[in-house]
Biopython code that builds the backbone (N, CA, C, O; Angstrom):
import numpy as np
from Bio.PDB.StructureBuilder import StructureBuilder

atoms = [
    (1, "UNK", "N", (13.789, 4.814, -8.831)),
    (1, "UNK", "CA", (14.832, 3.928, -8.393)),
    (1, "UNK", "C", (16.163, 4.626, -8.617)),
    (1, "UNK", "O", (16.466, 5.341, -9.572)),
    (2, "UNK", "N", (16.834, 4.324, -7.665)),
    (2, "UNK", "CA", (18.119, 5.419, -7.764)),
    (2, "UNK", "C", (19.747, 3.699, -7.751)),
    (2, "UNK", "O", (19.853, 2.829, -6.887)),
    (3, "UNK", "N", (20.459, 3.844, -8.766)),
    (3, "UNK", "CA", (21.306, 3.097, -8.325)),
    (3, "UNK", "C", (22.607, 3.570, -8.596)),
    (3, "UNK", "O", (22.783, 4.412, -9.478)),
    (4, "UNK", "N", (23.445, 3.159, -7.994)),
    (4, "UNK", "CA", (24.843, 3.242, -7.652)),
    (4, "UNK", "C", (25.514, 2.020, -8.454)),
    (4, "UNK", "O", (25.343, 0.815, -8.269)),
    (5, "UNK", "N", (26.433, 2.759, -9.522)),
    (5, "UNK", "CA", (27.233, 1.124, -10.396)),
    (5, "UNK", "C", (28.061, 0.864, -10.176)),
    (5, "UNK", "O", (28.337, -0.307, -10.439)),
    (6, "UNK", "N", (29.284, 1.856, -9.424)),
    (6, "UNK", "CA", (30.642, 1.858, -9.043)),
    (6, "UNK", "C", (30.759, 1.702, -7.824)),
    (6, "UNK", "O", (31.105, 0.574, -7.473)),
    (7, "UNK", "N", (30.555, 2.593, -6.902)),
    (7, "UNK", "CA", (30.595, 2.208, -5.355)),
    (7, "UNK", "C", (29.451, 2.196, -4.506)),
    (7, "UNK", "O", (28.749, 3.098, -4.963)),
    (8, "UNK", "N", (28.645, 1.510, -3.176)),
    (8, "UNK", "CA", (28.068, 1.412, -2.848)),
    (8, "UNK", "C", (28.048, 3.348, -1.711)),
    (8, "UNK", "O", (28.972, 3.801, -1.036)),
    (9, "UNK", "N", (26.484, 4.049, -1.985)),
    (9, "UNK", "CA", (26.598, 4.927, -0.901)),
    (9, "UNK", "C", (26.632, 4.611, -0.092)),
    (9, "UNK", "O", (26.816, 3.415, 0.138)),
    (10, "UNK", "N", (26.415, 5.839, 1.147)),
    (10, "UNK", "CA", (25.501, 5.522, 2.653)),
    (10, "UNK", "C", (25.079, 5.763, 2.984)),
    (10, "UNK", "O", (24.871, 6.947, 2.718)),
    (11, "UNK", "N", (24.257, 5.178, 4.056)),
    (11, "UNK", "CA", (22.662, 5.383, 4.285)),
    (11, "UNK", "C", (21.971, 6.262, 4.615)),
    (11, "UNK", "O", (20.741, 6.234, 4.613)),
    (12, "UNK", "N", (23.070, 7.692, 5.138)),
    (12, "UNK", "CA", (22.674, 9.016, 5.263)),
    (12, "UNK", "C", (22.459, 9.512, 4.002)),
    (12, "UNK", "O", (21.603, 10.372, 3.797)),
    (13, "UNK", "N", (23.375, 8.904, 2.860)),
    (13, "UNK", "CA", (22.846, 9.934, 1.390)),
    (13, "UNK", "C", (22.009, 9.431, 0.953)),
    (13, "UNK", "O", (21.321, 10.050, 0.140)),
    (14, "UNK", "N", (21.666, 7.975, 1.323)),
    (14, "UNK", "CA", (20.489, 7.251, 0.292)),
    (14, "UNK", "C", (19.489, 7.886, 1.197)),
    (14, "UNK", "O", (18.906, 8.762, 0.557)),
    (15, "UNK", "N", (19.077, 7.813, 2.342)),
    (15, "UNK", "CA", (17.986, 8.607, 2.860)),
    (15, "UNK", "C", (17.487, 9.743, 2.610)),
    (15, "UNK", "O", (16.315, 10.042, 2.378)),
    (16, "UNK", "N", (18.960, 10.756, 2.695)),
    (16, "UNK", "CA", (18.803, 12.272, 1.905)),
    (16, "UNK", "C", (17.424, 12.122, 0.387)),
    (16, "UNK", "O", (16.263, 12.515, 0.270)),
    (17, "UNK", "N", (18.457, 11.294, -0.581)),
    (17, "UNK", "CA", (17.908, 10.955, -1.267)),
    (17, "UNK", "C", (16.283, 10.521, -1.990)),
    (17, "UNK", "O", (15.729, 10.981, -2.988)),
    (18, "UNK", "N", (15.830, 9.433, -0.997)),
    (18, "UNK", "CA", (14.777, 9.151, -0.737)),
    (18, "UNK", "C", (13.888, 10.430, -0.005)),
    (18, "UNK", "O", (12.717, 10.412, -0.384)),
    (19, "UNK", "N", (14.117, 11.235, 0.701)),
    (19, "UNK", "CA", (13.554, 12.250, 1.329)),
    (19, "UNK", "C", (13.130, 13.291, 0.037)),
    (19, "UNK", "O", (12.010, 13.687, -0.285)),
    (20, "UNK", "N", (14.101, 13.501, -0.408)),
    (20, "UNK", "CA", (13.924, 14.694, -2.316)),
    (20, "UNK", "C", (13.327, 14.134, -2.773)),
    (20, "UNK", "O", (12.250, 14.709, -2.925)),
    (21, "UNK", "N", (13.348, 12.935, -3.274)),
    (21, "UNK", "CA", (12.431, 12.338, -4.265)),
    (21, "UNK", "C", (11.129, 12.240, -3.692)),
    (21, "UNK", "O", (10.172, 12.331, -4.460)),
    (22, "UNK", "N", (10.894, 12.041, -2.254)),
    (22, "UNK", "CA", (9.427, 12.130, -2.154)),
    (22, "UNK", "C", (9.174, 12.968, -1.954)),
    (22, "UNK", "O", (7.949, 12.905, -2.052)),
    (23, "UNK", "N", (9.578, 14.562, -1.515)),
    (23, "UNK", "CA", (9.212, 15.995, -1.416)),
    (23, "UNK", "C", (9.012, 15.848, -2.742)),
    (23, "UNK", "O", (7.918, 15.386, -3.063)),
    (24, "UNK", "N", (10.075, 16.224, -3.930)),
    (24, "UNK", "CA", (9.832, 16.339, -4.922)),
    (24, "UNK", "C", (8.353, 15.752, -5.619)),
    (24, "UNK", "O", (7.564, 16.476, -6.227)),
    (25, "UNK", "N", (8.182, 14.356, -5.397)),
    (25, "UNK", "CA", (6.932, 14.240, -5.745)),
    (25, "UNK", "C", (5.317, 14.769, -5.512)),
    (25, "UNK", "O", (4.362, 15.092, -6.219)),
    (26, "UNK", "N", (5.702, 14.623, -3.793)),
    (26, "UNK", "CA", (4.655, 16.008, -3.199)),
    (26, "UNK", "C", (4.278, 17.001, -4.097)),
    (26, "UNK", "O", (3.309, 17.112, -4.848)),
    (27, "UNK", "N", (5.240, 17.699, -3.867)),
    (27, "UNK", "CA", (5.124, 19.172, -4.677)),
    (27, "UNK", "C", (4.562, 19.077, -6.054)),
    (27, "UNK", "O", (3.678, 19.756, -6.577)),
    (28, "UNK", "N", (5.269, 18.083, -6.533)),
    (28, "UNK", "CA", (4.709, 18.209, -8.121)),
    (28, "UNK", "C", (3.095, 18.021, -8.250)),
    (28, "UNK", "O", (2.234, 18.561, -8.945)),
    (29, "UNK", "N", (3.089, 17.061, -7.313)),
    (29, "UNK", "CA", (1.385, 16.664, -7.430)),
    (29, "UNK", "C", (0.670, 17.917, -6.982)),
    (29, "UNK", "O", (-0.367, 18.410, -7.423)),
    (30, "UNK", "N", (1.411, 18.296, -6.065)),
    (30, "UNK", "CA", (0.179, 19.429, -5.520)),
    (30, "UNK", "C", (0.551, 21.143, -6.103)),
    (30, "UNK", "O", (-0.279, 22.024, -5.876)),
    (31, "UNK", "N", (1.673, 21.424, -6.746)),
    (31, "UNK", "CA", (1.630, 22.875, -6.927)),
    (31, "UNK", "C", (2.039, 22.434, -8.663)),
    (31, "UNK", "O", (1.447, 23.156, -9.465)),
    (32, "UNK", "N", (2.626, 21.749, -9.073)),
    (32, "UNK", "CA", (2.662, 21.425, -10.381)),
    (32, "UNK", "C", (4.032, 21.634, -10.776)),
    (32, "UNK", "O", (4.909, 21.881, -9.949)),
    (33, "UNK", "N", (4.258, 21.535, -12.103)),
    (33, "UNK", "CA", (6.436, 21.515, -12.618)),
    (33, "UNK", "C", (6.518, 22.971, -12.529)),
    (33, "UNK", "O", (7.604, 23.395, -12.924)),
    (34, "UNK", "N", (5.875, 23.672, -12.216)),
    (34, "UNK", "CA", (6.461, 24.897, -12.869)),
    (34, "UNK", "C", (6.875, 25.851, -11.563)),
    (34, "UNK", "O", (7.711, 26.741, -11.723)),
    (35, "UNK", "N", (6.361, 25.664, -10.489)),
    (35, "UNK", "CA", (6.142, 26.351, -9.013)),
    (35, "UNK", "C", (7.868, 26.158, -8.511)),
    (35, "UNK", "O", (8.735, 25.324, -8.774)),
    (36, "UNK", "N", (7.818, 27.368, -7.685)),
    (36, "UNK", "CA", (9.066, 27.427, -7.129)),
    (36, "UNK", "C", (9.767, 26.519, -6.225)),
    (36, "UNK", "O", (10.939, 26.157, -6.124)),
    (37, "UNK", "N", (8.459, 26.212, -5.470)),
    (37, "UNK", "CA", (8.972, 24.848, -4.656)),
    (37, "UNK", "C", (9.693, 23.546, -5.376)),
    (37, "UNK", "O", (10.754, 23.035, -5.015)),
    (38, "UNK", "N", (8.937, 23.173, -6.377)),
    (38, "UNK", "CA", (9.356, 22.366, -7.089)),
    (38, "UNK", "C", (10.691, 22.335, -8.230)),
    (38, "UNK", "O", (11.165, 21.299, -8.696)),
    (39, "UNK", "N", (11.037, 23.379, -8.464)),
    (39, "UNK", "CA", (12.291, 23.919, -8.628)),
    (39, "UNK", "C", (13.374, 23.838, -7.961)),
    (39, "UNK", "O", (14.423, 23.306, -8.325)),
    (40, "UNK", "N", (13.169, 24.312, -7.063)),
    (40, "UNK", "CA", (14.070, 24.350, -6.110)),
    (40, "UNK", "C", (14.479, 23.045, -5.323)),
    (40, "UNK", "O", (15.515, 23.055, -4.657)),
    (41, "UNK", "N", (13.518, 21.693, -5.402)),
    (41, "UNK", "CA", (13.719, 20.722, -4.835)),
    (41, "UNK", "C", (13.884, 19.966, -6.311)),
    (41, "UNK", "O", (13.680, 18.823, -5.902)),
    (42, "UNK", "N", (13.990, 19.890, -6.978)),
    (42, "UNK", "CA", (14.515, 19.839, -8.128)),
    (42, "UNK", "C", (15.824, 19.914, -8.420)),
    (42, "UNK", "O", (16.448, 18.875, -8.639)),
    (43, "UNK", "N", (16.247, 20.766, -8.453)),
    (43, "UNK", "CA", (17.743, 21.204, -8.566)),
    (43, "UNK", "C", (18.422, 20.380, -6.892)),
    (43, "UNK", "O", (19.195, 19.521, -7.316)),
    (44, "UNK", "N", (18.429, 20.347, -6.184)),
    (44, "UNK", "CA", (18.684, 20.599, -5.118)),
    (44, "UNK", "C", (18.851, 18.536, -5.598)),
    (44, "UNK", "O", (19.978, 18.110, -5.852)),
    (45, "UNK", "N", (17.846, 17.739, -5.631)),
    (45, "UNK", "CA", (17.877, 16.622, -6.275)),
    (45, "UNK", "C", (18.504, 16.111, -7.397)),
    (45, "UNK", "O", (18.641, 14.892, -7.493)),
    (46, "UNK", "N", (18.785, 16.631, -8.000)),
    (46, "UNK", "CA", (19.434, 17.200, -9.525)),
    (46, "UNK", "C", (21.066, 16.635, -9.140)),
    (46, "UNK", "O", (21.799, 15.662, -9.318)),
    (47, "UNK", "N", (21.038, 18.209, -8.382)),
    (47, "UNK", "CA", (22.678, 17.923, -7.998)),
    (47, "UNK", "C", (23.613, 16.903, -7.025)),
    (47, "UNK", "O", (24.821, 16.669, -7.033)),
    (48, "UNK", "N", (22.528, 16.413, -6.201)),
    (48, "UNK", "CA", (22.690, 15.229, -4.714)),
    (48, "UNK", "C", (22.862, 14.172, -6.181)),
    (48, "UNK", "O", (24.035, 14.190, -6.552)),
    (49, "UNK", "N", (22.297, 13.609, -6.743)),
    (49, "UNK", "CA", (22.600, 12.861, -8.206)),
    (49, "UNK", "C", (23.670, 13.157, -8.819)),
    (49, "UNK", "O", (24.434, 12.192, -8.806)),
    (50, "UNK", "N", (23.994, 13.845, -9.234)),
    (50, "UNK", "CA", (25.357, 14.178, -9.679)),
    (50, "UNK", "C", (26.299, 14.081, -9.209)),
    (50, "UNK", "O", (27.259, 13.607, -9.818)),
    (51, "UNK", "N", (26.375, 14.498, -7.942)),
    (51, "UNK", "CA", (27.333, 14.615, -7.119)),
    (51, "UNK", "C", (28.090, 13.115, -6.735)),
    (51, "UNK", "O", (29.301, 12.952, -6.588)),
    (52, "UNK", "N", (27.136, 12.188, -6.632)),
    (52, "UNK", "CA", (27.335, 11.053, -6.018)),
    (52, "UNK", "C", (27.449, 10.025, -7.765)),
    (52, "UNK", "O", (27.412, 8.794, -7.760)),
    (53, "UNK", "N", (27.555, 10.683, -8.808)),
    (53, "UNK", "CA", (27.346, 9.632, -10.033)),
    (53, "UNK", "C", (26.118, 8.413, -10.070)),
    (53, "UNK", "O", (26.186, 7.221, -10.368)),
    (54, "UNK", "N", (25.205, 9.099, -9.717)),
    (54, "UNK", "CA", (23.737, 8.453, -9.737)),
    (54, "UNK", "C", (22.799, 8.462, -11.044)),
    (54, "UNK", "O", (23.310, 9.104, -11.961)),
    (55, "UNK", "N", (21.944, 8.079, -11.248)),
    (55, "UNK", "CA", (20.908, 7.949, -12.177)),
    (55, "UNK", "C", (19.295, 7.667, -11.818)),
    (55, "UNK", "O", (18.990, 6.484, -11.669)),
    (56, "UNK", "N", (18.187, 8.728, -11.661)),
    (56, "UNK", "CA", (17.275, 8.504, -11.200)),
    (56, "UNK", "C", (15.974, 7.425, -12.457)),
    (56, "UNK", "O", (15.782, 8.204, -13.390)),
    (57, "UNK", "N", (15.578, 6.788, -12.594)),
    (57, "UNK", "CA", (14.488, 6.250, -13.469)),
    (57, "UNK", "C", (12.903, 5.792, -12.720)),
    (57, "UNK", "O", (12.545, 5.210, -11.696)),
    (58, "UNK", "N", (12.327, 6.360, -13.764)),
    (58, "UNK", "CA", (11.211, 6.085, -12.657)),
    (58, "UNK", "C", (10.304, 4.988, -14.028)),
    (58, "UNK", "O", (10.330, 5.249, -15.230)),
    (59, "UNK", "N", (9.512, 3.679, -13.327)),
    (59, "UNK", "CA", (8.465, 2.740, -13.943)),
    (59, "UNK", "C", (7.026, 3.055, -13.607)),
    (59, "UNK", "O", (6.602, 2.838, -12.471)),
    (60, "UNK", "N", (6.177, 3.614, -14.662)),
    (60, "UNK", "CA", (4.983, 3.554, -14.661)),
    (60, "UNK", "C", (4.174, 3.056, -14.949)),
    (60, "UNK", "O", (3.528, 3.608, -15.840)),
    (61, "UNK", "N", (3.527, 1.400, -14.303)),
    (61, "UNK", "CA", (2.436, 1.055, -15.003)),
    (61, "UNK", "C", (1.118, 0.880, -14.168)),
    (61, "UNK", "O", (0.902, 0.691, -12.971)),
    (62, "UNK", "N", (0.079, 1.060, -15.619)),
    (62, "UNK", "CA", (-0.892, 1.155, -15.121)),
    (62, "UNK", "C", (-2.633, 0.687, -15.974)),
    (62, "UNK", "O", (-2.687, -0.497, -16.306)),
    (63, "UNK", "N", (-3.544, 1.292, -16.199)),
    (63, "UNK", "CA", (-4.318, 1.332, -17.042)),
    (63, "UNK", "C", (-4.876, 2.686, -17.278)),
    (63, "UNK", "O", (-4.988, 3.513, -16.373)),
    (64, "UNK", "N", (-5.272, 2.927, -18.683)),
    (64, "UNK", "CA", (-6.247, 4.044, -18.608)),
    (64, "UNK", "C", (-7.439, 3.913, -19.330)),
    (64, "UNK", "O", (-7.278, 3.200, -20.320)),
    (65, "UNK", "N", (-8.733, 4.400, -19.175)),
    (65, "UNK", "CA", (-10.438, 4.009, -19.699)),
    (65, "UNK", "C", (-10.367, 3.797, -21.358)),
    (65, "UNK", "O", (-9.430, 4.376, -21.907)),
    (66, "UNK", "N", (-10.919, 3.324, -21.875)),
    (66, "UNK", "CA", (-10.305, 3.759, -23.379)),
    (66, "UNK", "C", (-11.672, 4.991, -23.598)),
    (66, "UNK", "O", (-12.452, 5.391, -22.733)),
    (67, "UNK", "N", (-11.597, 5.379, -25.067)),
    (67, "UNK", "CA", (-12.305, 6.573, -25.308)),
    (67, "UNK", "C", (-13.189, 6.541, -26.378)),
    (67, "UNK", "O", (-13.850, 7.540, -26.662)),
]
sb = StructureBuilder()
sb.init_structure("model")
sb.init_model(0)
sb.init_chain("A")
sb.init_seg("    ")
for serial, (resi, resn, name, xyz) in enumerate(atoms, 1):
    if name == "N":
        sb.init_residue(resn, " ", resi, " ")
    sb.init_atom(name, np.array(xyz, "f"), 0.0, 1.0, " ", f" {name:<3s}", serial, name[0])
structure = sb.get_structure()
């Protein structure tokens, strides 16, 4: 979830946005944190956040088997 506290973006950067974060997720799943791709869309996400005074958080729930 990405939000904005001070001014509202627009819908070209929130899209931008939304586009990195789901490459970014791609990648991670499939080449892992450490791969160049994922670096690079990383940073590249990193800074589109910054730039705009954003904050990314992500909610995970779920279950797991016990052991």
């Amino acid at each position: 979830m990405v939000i904005k506290m001070a001014n509202i973006i627009s819908q070209k950067v929130n899209d931008k946005i939304s586009h990195l974060m789901n490459l970014r997720r791609e990648v991670l799943n499939d080449e892992g944190p450490n791969s160049k791709n994922f670096l690079k869309i990383d940073k590249n996400f990193k800074n589109l956040l910054t730039k705009y005074d954003l904050v990314h958080t992500e909610l995970n729930i779920g279950f797991i088997n016990k052991k």
